[in-house]
C-alpha positions in Angstrom: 6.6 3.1 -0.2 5.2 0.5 1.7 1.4 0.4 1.6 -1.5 -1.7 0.3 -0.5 -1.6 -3.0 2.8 -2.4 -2.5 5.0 -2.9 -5.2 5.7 -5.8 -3.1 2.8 -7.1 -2.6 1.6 -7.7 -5.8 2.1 -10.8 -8.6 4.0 -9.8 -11.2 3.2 -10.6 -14.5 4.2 -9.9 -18.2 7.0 -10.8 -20.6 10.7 -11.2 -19.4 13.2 -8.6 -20.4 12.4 -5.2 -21.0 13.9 -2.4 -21.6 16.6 -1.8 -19.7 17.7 1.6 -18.1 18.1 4.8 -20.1 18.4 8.3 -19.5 18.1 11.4 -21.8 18.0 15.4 -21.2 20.6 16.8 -18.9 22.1 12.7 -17.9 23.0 12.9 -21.9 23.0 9.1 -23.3 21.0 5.7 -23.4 22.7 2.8 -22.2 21.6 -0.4 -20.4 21.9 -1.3 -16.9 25.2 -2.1 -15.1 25.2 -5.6 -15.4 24.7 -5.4 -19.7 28.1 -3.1 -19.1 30.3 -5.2 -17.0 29.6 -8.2 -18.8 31.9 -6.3 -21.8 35.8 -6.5 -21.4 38.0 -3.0 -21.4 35.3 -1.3 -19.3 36.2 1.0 -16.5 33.8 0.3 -13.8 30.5 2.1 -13.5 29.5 4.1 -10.7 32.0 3.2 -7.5 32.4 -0.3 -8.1 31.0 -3.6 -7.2 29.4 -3.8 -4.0 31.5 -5.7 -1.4 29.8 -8.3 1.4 29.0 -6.6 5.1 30.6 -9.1 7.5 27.7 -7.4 10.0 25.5 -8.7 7.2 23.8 -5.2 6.9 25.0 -3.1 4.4 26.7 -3.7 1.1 28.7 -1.1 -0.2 31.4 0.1 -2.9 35.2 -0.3 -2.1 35.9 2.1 0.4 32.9 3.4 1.7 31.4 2.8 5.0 28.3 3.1 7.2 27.1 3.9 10.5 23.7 3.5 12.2 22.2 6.7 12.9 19.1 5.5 14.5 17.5 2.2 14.9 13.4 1.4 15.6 13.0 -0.2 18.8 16.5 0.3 19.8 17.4 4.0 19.8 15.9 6.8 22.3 13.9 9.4 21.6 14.7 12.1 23.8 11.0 11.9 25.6 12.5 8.6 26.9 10.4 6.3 23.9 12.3 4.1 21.4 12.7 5.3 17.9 9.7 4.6 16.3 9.0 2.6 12.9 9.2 2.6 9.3 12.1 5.3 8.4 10.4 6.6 5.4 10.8 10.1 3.4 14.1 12.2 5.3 15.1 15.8 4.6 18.3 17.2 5.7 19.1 20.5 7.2 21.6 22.7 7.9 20.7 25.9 10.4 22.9 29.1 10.1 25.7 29.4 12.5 24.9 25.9 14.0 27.7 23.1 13.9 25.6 20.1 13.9 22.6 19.3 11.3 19.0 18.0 11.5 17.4 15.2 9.7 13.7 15.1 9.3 12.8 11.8 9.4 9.3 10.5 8.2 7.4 7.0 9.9 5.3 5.6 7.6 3.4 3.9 10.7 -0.5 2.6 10.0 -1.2 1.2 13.2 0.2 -2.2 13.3 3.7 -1.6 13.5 6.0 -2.2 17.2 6.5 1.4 17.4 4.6 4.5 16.5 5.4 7.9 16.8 4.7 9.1 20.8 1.5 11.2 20.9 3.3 13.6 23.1 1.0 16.8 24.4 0.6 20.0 22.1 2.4 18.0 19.1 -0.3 16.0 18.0 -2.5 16.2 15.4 -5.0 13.1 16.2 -4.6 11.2 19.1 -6.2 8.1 17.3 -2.9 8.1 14.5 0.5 6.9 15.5 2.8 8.5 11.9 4.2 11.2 12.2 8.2 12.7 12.4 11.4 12.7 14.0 14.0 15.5 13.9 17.6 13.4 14.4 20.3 16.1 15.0 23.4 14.6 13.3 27.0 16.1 13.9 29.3 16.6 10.7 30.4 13.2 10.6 26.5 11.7 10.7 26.6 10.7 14.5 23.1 11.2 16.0 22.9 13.5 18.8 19.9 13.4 20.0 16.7 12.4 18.6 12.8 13.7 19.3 9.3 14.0 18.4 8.5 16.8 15.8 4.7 15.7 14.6 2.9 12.8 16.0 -0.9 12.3 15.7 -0.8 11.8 11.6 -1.4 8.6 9.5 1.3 6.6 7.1 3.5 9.4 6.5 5.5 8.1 3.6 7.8 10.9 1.4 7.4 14.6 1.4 9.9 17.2 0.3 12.6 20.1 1.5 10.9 24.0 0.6 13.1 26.7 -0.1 12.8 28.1 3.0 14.2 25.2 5.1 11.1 23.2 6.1 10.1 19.6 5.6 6.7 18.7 4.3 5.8 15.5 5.4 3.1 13.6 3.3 0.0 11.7 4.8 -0.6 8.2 1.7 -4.1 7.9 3.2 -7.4 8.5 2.4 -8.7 7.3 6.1 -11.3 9.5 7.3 -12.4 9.9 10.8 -13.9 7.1 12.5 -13.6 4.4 14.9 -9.7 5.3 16.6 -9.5 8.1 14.3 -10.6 11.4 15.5 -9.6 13.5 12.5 -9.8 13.0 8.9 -6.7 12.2 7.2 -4.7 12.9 3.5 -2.9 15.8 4.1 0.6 17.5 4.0 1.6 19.1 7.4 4.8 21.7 7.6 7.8 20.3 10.0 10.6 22.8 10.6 14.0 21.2 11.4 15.1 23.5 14.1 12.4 25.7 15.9 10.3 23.3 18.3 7.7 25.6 19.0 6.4 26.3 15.1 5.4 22.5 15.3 3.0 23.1 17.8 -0.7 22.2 17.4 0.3 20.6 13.6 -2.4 22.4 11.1 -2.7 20.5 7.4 -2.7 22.1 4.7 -5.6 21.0 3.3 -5.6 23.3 0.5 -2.7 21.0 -1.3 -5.8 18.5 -1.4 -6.8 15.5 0.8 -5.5 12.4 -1.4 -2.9 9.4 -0.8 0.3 11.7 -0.6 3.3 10.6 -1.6 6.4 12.9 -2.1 6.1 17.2 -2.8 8.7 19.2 -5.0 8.7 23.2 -4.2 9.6 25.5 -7.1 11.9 28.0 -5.6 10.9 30.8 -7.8 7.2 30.9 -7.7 6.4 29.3 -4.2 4.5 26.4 -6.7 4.1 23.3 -4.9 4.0 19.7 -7.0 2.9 16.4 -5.4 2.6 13.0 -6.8 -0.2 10.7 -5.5 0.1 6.9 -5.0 -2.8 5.4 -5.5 -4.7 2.5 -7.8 -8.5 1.9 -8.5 -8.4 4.7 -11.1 -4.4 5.2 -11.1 -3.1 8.4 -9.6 -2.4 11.8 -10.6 0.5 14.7 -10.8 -0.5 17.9 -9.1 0.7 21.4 -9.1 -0.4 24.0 -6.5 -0.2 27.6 -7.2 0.1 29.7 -4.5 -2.2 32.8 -4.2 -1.0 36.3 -6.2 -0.2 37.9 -3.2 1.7 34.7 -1.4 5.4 34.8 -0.1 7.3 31.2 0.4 8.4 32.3 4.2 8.9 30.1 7.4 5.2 30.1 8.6 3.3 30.9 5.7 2.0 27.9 4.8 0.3 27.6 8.1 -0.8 31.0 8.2 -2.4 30.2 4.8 -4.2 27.2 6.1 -5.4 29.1 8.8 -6.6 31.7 7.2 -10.5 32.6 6.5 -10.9 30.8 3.2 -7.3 28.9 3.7 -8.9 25.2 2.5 -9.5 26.4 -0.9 -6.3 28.9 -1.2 -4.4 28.9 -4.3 -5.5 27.1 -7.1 -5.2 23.0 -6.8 -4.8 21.3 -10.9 -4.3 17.6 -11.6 -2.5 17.3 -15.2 -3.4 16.4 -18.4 -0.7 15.4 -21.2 -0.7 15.8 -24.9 1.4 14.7 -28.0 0.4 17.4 -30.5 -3.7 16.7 -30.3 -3.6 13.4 -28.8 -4.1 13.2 -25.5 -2.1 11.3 -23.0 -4.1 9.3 -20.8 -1.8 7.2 -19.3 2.2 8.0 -18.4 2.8 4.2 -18.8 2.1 5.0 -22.9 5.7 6.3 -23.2 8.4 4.0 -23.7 11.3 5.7 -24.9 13.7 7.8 -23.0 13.1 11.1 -24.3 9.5 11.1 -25.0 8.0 14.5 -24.3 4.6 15.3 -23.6 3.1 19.3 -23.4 1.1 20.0 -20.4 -2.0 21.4 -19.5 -3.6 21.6 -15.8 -7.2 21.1 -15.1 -8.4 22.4 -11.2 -9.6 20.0 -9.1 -13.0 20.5 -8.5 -13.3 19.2 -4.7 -10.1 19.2 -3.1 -11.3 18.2 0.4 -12.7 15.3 -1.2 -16.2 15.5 0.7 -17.6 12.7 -0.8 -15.9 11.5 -4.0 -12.1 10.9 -3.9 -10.4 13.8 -5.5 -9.1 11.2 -8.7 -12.2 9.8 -8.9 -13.6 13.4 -9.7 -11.9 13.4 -13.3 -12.7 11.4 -16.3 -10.2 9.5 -18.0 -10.2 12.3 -21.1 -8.9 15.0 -18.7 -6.2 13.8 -17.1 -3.1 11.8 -17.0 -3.0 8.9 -14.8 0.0 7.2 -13.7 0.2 4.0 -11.3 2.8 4.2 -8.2 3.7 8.0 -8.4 6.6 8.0 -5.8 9.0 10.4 -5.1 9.8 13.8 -6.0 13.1 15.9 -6.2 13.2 19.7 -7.6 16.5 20.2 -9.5 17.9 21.7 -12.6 14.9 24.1 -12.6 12.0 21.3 -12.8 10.6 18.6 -10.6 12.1 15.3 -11.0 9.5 12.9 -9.9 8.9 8.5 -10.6 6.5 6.2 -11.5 7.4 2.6 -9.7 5.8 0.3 -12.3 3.0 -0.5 -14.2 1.0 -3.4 -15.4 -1.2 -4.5 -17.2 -3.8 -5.7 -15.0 -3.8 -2.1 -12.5 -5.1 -0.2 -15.9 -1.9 0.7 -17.5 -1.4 0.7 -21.3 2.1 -0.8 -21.0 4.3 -2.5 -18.8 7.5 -1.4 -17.2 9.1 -1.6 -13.9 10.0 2.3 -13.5 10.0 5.5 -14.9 11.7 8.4 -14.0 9.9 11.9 -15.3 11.3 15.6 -15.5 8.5 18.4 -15.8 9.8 21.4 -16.9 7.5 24.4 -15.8 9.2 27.1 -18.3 8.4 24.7 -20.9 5.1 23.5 -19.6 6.4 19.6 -20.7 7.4 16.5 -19.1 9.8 14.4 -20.9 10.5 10.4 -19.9 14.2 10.3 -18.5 14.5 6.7 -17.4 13.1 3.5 -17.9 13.3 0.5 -16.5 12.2 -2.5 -18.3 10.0 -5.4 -16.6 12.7 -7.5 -14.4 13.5 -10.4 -15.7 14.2 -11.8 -12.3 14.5 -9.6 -9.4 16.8 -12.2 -7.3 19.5 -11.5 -9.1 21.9 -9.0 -8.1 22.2 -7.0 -11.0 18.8 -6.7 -11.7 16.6 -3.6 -10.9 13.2 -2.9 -10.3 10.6 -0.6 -8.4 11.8 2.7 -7.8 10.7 4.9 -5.3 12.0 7.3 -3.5 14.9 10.0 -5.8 17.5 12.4 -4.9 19.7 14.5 -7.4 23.6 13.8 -6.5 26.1 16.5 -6.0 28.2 14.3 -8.0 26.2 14.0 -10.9 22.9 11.5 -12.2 20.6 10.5 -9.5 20.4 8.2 -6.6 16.9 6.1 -6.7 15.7 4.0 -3.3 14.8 0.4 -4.4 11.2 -0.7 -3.4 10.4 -3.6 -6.0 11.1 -7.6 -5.4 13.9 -9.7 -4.6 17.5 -7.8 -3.9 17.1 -4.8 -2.8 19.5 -1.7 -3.8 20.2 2.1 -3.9 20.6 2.1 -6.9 22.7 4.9 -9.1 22.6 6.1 -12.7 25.0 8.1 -14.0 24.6 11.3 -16.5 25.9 8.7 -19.4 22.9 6.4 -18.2 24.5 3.3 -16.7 23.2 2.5 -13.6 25.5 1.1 -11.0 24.6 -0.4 -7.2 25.3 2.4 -4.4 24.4 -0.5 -1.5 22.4 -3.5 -1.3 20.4 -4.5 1.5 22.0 -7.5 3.3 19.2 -8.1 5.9 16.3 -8.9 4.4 14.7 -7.8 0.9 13.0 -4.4 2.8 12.9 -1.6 0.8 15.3 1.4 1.1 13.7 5.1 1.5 14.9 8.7 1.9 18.0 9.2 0.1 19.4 12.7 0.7 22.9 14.0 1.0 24.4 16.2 3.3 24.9 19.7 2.2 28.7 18.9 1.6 27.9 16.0 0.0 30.2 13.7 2.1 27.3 12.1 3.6 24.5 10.0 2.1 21.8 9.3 4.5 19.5 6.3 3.4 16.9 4.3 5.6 15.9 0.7 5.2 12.1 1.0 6.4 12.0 -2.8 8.1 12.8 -2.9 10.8 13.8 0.5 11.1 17.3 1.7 10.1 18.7 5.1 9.6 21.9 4.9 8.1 24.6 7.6 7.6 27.3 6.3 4.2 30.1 8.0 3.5 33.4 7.1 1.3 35.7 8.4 -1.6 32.9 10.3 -3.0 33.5 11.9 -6.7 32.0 11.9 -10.5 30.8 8.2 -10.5 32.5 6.0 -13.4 30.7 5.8 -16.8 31.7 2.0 -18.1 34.4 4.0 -20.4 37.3 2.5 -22.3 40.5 1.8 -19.9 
């Protein structure tokens, strides 16, 4: 996502090439990227096609698919009578029992300096001195917005987050700002939204016993209530967490808050960073793997201070504990494991090697993570074809994964398929801003997608099916 350490913002360096895309596990085969395939005759196409030109100059997409503006920053109306605010980031979607329409929840990653934050609208704010926070967006079936309001306000560069099992959004705080000059609160923390009842986001309550660190995305294990979150941050690189709920806990609507409110609720549950091995070696660094299908066992070590009083809560591990990863991004639970991505790594941030992506599968029956994708350092990111920086991830309905482009040049949603060629979903024709939030509908017609500047929530829909492999005609 967009931040201070910015894919974007930083001076790329290392050797051209790479090493292309590739995919092992349950997406079966190692291949290269789409353009390596298309360049061969007697191909059939891979994923939906090439991307065709947006006369609106907006959105590319495949042959036969089309878009719609859901909401728009600056342009759209909340329903408290304030524009849609900025920076579309991390979006959930839900659909309620019994109810004909659907709810998006809709993350602003929103610091301060953008045009529009997030209303600080009485008993839905957590500090009156942030302007992040959410939108809910009902949608009808066909992705029209409906109406459009304030869900949390009052919280600091909410970036990603993650759907629970139990039908709530957890929106994630990538600061470590503490209280202080407009700041009344201290900041770094993962707050509950729920998509449909208005009064539960009353008087938002963090849960600070998922630590207070530079959040990024959250995948929920829907069998043990275990919560796993990625952090994005550099200066040591960042680190994987899993939280384990306490013995007695019950993933329920409202539990998490009753938790954090609880006597003892800011330590609850166990909070563990992890630490990889290859046999005896340990695995200090995730940028060490650079094969598709590299596995690593796992082991957790607890976080000693997960408030982070006084020392940042990486900063409390040696190097010999953990694993440390730059840029982990998002996070997608699926196929009984947590999907989650590394946007790059170089040289010069710490990392042993270079690449510009890495998509990891940690498999908690299994206690391993094994290296699904990677993406090799861009050659040149103004070319079409060429991929780099991923960010946010969602599993699709119709097989591979969707991946939200947040590197240099062209920017894409990019797809790979369960063969492992990746393929263009749409290309930003605007401007080179980053997409964010990819998540489908629940009858996967729909694929809602934001591009983060200046603000676009956009609803894409088409002759949806099993994407094409680059088989023989």
């Amino acid at each position: 996502m967009t931040s201070s350490i910015s894919r974007r913002d930083l001076i790329r360096s290392g050797a051209a090439g790479g090493l292309g895309i590739a995919i092992l596990g349950s997406i079966e085969a190692i291949a290269g990227p789409a353009a390596a395939q298309a360049a061969q005759t007697g191909l059939k196409a891979v994923g939906y096609g090439p991307v065709v030109a947006d006369p609106a100059g907006l959105l590319a997409l495949p042959r036969g698919f089309s878009y719609k503006i859901v909401a728009q920053a600056g342009k759209t109306l909340l329903e408290s009578g304030e524009p849609t605010p900025s920076d579309a980031d991390g979006t959930g979607f839900f659909k309620g029992n019994g109810r004909d329409g659907f709810v998006l929840v809709n993350n602003h990653e929103i610091d301060g300096t953008e045009p529009y934050g997030v209303p600080t609208l009485p008993g839905l704010t957590y500090d009156p001195g942030a302007h992040g926070g959410t939108t809910n967006i009902e949608v009808d079936r066909h992705g029209n917005r409906v109406r459009e309001y304030v869900s949390v306000a009052g919280t600091h560069n909410n970036c990603a987050g993650g759907i629970t099992p139990w039908d709530t959004w957890l929106t994630c705080e990538e600061t470590e700002q503490r209280a202080g000059g407009a700041f009344q609160k201290d900041h770094g923390y993962v707050f509950e939204v729920d998509p449909f009842d208005h009064e539960a986001n009353q008087n938002p309550v963090p849960l600070k016993f998922l630590g207070r660190f530079s959040h990024e995305a959250v995948a929920v294990d829907p069998h043990t209530s275990a919560i796993y979150e990625t952090e994005d941050a550099g200066g040591p690189n960042g680190l994987y967490f899993r939280w384990t709920p306490p013995r007695h806990f019950r993933g329920r609507k409202g539990e998490l808050r009753k938790l954090a409110l609880s006597d003892g609720g800011d330590t609850a549950g166990t909070l563990e960073a992890m630490s990889c091995f290859k046999g005896s070696k340990h695995i200090a660094d995730l940028s060490e793997a650079t094969q598709p299908g590299t596995q690593y066992k796992v082991k957790w070590v607890e976080v000693p201070d997960r408030d982070a009083k006084t020392v940042s809560v990486r900063k409390q591990f040696t190097d010999d504990q953990v694993t440390r990863s730059r840029k982990l991004e998002g996070a997608w639970w699926s196929e009984g494991g947590a999907y989650f991505v590394a946007s790059f790594a170089r040289h010069d941030d710490g990392s042993v090697n270079e690449h510009d992506g890495q998509v990891w599968f940690y498999d908690p029956r299994s206690e391993t993570v094994t290296l699904k994708t990677i993406f090799g350092v861009n050659p040149d990111p103004e070319q079409d074809t060429d991929y780099d920086g991923p960010d946010n991830i969602t599993v699709s309905p119709y097989g591979g994964i969707i991946l939200a482009e947040d590197g240099e040049g062209v920017s894409h949603l990019i797809g790979v398929t369960k063969k492992g060629n990746a393929y263009p979903m749409a290309r930003n024709e605007l401007n080179d801003s980053e997409f964010t939030g990819p998540t489908f509908s629940a009858d996967g017609k729909i694929l809602f997608a934001n591009i983060q500047t200046p603000g676009y929530v956009l609803a894409i829909t088409g002759p949806w099916g099993k994407p094409g492999d680059g088989g023989k005609h």
